[in-house]
N, C-alpha and C positions, 0 to 999 in steps of 0.2 A: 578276308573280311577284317583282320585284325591294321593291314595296311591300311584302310578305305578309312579305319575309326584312328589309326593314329594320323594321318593325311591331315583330316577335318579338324583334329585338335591342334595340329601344329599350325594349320590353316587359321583356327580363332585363335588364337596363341598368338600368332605373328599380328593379326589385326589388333589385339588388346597392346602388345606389348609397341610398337611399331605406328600405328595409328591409320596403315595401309595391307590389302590384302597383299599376298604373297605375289601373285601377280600384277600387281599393280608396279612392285618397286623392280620385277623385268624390263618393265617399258621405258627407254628411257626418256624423261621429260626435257623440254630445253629452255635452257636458263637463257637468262638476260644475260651472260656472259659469253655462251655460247652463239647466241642473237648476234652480237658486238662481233665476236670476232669471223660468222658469217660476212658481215658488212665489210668491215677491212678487209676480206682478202677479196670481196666482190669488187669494191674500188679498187682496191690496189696500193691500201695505205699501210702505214707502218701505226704501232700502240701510241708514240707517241706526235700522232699528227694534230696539226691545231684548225682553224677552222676553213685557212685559204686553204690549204691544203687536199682538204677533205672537199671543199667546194671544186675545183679544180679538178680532183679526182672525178666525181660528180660529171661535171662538165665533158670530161673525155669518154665516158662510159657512154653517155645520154647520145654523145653524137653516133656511138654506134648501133644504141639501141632503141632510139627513137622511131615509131612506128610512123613518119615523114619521110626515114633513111634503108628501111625493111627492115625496121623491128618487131618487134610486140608491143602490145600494150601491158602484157604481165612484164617482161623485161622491163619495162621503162617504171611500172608501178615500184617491182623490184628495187632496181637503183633508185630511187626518193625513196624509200622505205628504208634502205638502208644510210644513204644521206643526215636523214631527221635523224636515226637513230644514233648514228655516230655522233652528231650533233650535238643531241642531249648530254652524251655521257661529256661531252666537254663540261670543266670547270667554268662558272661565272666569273667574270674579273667583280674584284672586292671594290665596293663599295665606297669611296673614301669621306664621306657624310656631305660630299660638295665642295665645290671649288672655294 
């Protein structure tokens, strides 16, 4: 009984101090980094690819996972999903206020 009552307090413990149950921070959650570097190794790209790159990548995957060629349509949802993603994490070219 004594385990069951210290359990519970380390239990609300962890929740006050931490702001997540104890089980909660077992699971692990997946980041936008971890997203990212799903997508690269799905393409087949390296960190620093730029956007032909990545489109090309793109391109070669799509021919073989295109549900036209005997793919899926999760496969193929797959690669664009990770396409866009890579995509974004590109930097925009600056601005130069116009020619």
């Amino acid at each position: 009984m004594k385990y069951l009552i210290f359990i519970a307090i380390a239990c609300v413990f962890c929740r006050w101090a931490l702001g997540k149950w104890p089980w909660e921070l077992l699971r692990a959650s997946p980041t936008r980094s971890q997203a990212v570097f799903r997508a690269r190794k799905l393409l087949g790209v390296e960190a620093g690819a730029g956007r032909e790159e990545i489109i090309q990548a793109h391109r070669r995957l799509t021919t073989l996972v295109h549900p036209d060629k005997g793919g899926t349509n999760a496969a193929m949802q797959e690669a664009n999903a990770a396409r866009d993603l890579l995509l974004d994490e590109l930097p925009y070219p600056q601005d130069d206020g116009g020619a």
